[in-house]
C-alpha positions in Angstrom: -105.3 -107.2 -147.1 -102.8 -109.5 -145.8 -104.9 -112.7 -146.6 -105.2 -111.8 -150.4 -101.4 -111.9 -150.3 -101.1 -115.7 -148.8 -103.0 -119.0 -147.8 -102.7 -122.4 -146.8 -103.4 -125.5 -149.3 -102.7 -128.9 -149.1 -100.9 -130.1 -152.5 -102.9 -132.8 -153.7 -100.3 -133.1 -157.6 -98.7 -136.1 -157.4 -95.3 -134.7 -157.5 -95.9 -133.5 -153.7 -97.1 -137.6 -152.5 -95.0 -138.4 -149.6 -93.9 -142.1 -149.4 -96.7 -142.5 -146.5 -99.2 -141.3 -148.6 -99.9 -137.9 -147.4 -100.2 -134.6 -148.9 -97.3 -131.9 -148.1 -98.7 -128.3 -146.9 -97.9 -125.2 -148.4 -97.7 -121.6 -147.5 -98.8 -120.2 -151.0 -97.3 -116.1 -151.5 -98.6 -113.7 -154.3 -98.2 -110.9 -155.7 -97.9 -109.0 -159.0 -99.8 -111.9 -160.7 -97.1 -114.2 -159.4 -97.2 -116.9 -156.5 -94.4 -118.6 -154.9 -95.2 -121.6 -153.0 -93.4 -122.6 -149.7 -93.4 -126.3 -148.2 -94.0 -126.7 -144.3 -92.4 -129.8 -143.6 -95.9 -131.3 -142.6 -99.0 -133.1 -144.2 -102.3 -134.3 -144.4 -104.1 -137.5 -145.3 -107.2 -138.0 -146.9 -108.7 -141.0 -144.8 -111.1 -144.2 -145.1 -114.2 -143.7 -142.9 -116.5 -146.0 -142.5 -120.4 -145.5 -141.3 -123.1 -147.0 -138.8 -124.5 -148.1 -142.3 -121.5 -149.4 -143.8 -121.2 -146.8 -146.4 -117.1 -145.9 -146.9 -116.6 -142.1 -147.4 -113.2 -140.4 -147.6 -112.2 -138.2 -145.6 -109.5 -134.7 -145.5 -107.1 -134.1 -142.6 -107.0 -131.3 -143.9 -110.0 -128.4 -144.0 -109.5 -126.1 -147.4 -112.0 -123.4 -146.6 -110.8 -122.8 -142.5 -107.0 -123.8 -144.1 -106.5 -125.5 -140.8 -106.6 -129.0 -139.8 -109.7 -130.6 -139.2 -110.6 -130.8 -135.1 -113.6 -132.6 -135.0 -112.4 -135.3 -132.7 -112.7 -138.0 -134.8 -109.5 -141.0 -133.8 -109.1 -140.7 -138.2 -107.8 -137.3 -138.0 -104.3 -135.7 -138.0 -103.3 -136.6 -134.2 -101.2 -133.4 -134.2 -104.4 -131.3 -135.2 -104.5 -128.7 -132.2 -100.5 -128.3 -132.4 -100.3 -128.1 -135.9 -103.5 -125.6 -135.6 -102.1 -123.6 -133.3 -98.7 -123.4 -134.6 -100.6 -122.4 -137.9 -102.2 -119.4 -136.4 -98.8 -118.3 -135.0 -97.4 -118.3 -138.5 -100.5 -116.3 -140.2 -99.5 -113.9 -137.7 -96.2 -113.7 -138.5 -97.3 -113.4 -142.1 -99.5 -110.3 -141.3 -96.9 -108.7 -138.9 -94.4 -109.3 -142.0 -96.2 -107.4 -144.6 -97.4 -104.6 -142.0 -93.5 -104.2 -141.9 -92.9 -104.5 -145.9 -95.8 -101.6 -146.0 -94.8 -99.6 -142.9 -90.9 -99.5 -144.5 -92.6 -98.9 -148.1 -90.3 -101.9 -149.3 -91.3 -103.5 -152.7 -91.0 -107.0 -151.5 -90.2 -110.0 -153.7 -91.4 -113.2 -153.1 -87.6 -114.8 -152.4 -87.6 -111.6 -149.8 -91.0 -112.7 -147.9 -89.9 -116.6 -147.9 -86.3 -115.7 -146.5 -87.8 -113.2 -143.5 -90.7 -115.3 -142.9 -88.6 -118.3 -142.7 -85.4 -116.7 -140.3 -83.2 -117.2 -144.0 -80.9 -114.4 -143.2 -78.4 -115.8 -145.5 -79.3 -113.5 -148.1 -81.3 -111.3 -147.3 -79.1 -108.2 -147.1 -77.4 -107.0 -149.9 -73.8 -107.2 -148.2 -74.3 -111.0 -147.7 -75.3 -111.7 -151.5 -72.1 -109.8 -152.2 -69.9 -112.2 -149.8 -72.0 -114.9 -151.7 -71.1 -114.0 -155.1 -68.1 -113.6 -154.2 -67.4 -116.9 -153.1 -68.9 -118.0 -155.9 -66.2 -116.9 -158.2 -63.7 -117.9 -156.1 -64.4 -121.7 -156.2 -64.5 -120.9 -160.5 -61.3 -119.7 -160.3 -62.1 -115.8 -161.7 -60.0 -114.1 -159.5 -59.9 -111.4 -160.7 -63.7 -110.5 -160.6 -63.7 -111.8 -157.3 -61.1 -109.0 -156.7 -63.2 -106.8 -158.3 -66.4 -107.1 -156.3 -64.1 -107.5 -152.8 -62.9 -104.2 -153.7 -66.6 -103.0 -154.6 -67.8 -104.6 -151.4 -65.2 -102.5 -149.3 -65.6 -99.1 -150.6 -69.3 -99.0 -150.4 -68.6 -100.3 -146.5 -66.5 -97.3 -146.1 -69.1 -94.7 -147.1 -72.2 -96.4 -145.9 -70.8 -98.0 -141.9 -74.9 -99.3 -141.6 -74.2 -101.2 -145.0 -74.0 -104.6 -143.5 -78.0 -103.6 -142.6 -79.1 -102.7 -146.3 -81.7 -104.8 -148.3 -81.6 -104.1 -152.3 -84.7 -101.9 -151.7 -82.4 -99.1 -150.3 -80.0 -99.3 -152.9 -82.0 -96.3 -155.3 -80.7 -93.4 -157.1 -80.8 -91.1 -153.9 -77.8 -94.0 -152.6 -76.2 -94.3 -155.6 -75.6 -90.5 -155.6 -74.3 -90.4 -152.1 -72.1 -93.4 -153.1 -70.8 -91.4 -156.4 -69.9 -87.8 -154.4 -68.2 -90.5 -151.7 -65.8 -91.5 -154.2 -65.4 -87.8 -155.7 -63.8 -87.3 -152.1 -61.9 -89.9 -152.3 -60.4 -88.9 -155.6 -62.0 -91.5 -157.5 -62.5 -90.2 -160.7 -63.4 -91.4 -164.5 -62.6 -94.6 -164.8 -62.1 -95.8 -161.3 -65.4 -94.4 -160.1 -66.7 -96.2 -163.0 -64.9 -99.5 -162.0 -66.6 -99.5 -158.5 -70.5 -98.2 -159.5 -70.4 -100.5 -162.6 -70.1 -103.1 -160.3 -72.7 -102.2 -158.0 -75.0 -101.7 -161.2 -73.9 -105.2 -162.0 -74.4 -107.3 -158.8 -77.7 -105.2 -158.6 -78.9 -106.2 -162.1 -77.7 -110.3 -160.8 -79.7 -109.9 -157.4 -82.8 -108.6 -159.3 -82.4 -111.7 -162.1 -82.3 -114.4 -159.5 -85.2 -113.0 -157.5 -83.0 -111.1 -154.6 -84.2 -107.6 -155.3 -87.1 -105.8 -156.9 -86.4 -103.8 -160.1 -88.7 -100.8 -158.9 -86.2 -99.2 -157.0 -83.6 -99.7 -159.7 -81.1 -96.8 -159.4 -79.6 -97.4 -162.8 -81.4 -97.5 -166.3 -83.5 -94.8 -168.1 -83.9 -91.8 -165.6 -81.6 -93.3 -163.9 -77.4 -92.8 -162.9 -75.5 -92.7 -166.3 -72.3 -95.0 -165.9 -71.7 -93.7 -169.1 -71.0 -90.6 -168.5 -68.3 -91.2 -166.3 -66.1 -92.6 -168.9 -62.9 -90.9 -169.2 -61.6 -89.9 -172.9 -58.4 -92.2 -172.7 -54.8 -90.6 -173.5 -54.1 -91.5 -177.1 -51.8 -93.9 -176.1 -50.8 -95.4 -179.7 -46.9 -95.6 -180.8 -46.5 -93.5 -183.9 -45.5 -96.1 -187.1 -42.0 -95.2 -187.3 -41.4 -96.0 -183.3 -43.2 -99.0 -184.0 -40.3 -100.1 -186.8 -37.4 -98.6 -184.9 -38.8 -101.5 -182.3 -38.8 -104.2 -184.8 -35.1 -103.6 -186.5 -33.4 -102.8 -182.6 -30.6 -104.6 -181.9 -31.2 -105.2 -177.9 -28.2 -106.3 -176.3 -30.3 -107.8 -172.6 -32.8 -110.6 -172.4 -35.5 -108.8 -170.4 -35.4 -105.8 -173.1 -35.7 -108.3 -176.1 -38.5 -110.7 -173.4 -40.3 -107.5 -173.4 -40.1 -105.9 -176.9 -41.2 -109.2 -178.3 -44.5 -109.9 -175.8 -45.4 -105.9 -177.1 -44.6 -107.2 -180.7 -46.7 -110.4 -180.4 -49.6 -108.1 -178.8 -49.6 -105.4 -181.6 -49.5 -108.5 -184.5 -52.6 -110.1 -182.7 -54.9 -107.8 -182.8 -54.1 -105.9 -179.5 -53.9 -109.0 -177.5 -53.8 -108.4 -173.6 -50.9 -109.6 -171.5 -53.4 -111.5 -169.0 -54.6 -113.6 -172.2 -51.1 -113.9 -173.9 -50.1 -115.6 -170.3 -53.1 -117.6 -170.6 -53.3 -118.7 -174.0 -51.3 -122.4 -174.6 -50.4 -124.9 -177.3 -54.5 -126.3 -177.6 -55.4 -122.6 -178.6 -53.1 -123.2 -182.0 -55.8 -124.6 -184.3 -55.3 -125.8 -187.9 -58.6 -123.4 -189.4 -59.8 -122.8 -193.3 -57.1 -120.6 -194.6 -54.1 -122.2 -192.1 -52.8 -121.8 -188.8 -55.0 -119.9 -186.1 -54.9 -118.9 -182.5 -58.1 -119.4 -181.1 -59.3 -118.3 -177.5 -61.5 -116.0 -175.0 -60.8 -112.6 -173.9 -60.5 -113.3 -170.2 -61.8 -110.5 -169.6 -65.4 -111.1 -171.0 -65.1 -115.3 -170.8 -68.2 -116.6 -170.5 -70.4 -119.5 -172.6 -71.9 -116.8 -174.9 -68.4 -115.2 -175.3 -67.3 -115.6 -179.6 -64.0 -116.7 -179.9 -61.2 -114.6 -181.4 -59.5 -116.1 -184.4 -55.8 -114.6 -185.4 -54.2 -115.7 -188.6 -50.6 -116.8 -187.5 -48.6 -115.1 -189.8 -44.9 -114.6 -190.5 -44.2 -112.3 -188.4 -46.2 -114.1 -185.4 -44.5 -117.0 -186.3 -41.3 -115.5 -186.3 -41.8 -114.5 -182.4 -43.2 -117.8 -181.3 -40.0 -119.6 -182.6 -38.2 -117.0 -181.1 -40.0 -117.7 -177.8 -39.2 -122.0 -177.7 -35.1 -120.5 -177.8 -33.3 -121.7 -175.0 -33.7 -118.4 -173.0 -37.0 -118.9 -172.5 -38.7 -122.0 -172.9 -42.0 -121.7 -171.7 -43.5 -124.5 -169.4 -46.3 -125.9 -168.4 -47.9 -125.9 -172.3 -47.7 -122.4 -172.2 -47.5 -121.1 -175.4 -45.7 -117.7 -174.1 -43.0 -117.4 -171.1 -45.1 -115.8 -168.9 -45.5 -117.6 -166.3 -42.2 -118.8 -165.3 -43.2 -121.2 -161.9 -44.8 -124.9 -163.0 -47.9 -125.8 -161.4 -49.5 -122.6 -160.1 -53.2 -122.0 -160.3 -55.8 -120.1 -158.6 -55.1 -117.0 -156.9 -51.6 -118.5 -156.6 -51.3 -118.1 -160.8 -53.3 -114.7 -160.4 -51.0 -112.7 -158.5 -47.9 -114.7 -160.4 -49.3 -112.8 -163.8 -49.6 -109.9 -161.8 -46.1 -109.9 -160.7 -44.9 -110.6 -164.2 -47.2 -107.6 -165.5 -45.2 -105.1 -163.3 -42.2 -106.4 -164.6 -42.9 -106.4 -168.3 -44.4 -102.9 -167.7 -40.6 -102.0 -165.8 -38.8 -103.2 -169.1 -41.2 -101.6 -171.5 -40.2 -98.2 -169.6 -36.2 -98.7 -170.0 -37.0 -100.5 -173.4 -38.8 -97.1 -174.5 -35.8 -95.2 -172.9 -32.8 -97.0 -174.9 -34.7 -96.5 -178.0 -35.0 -93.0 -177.6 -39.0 -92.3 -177.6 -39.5 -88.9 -176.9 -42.3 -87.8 -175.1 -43.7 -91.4 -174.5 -43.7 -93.7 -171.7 -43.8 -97.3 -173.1 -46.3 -99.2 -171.5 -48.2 -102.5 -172.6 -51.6 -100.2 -173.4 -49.5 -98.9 -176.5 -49.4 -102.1 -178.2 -53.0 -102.0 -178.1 -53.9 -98.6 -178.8 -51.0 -98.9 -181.8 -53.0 -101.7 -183.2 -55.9 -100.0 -183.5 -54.5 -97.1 -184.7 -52.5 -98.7 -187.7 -55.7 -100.5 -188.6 -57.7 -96.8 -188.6 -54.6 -95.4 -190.8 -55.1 -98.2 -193.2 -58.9 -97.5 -193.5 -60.5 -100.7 -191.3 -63.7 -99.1 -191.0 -64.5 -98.4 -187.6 -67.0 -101.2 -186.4 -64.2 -104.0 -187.9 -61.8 -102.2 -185.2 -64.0 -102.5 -182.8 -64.7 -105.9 -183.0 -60.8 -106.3 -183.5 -60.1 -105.2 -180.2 -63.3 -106.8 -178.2 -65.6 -104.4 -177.1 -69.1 -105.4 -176.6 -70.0 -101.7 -178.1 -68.8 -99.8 -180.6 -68.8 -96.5 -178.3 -66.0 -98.2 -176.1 -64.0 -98.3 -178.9 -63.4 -100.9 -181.3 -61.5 -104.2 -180.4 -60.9 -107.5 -181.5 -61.9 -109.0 -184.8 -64.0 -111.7 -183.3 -67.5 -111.9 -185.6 -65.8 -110.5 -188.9 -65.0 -113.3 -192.2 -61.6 -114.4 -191.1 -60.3 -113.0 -194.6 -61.3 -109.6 -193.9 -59.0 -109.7 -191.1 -56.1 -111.9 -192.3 -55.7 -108.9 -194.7 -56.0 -106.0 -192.0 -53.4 -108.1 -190.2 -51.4 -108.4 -193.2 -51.0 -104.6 -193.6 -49.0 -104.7 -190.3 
């Protein structure tokens, strides 16, 4: 069985010439219809012989049908032969022992997964260390935040499961996810923070399985499989009614950090919902002169990524209005910043990250006495109203549904409606307009 599943050949394509003029040796693995083939840092000639009757004849180093080196004692031959030979048999029986184990632990191997046991690549092998990987990964491209994300991830499924730093991707099925889920019910993770941590499993699952890393028959997620979607929790309708939203507008505030904050909610609600992690982020090169006039063009931060459509907002008036207010001498913003946000030059990294996080808390502080000095009954202020008011007003007006969803930026319409990325840019200069 085991020798259907790998062999021995000498690569005779030209890519695989060394600079001596020998052939490299490869360890060739199938399966599934698929091969994978593995170099052995050694190599065979094909050499000149000459005989008794003068006759040249060429000869292999390298035997294809025995897949061992030739050991006929000729001075032509490899002059490692019986090393190599021997050291050839110890690694076909490492290659039997190896699927024995792969059949014994009813594993549905990969071909990455064979080349990294066979070979002592323990690097990866484990599911835990392709998390520490990944995460490193996004570390050195500055996302933060996912990094946060999937350090958080990586530590709550160490919590439930203390053999975790032992698991392949083969053990990660739909019995394990369950376990995992009624772990976090214990906890009193529920709705959408149980759905943070297994939508990131299903994630770094779904990667791992992409680059080779894991097999996609024990997939725990999928059709049949745990719904992530059912764990989403029907979000408190957290929208401002229209007359708290113009009570905001005409208030005379009489502090800086309660005009700072009702103006970054006021910016928010006239572009389209915009989050405060991408109002810190967005600067002076995301004002571009567009068809139609002045635009503010950027990435959700959220979603970034090459494939990710940018979101256009019309700079009207009223957004106008704020960002002039926001160059006053209060508030200057630095750094090319287009918002004050961030208020120390010259962070970045994780640095910047927790900086905006800081600021967050705060804004979120004077949104909650901003919401008390006007008198909101009922509701605490919070930078998710802007947002949800957005949304809301657009609904009101009669934005059909999908146009709000794609106004606020979610990749589905069931998520609910968010960004007007994709849409003519007159469709939703005039949605905007109705503000």
């Amino acid at each position: 069985m085991s020798s259907k599943k790998y062999s021995f050949k000498l690569d005779t394509t030209e890519a695989h010439i060394l600079k001596d003029g020998s052939y490299s040796l490869m360890l060739v693995v199938r399966k599934g219809g698929q091969r994978k083939t593995i170099n052995l840092g050694v190599s065979a000639s094909f050499v000149e012989v000459k005989k008794k009757n003068g006759v040249k004849e060429i000869k292999s180093q390298w035997n294809e049908s025995f897949q061992r080196f030739e050991v006929d004692g000729r001075k032509e031959l490899h002059p490692d032969r019986e090393k190599l030979n021997l050291w050839l048999n110890e690694l076909s029986g490492r290659c039997d022992e190896l699927l024995k184990d792969f059949d014994k632990s009813k594993t549905d191997w990969t071909l990455n997964q064979f080349e990294q046991a066979l070979l002592n690549k323990s690097k990866k092998t484990g599911i835990e260390a392709y998390f520490t990987e990944y995460i490193e990964i996004l570390d050195k491209a500055g996302k933060i935040g996912n990094k946060i994300c999937y350090q958080n991830t990586l530590e709550m499924l160490k919590k439930n499961d203390c053999t975790f730093s032992k698991r392949v991707f083969n053990e990660i099925d739909l019995k394990y996810v369950k376990k995992f889920s009624e772990f976090l019910d214990q906890r009193g993770c529920v709705g959408n923070t149980k759905k943070y941590y297994i939508k990131t499993l299903r994630s770094l699952i779904n990667k791992a399985i992409k680059d080779g890393e894991a097999s996609d028959v024990t997939y725990p997620f999928g059709k049949n499989g745990y719904s992530i979607a059912s764990l989403a929790q029907e979000t408190d309708k957290r929208y401002l009614p229209s007359q708290y939203i113009e009570k905001m507008k005409i208030a005379e505030l009489k502090t800086y950090p309660l005009n700072w904050s009702r103006n970054l909610f006021l910016f928010s609600y006239y572009c389209q919902g915009m989050s405060f992690v991408d109002m810190a982020g967005i600067t002076t090169e995301n004002i571009k002169v567009l068809e139609g006039g002045k635009y503010l063009q950027y990435r959700r931060q959220k979603t970034e990524s090459k494939d990710t459509r940018f979101i256009r907002i019309k700079i009207t008036d009223k957004i106008q209005i704020l960002l002039d207010w926001f160059k006053g001498i209060d508030c200057t913003p630095i750094d090319g910043y287009l918002l004050p946000v961030v208020s120390i030059p010259g962070y970045e990294g994780e640095k910047l990250y927790n900086h905006i996080r800081d600021r967050y808390k705060r804004y979120n502080k004077h949104l909650k006495s901003l919401g008390a000095e006007l008198e909101f009954e009922g509701i605490r202020l919070s930078s998710y109203q802007s947002r949800h008011s957005y949304a809301m007003r657009l609904k009101n007006t009669g934005a059909p549904e999908d146009v709000i969803s794609e106004a606020l930026g979610h990749k589905e319409l069931s998520t609910t409606k968010v960004y007007l990325d994709s849409f003519q840019n007159n469709e939703v200069d005039k949605a905007n307009e109705l503000l």
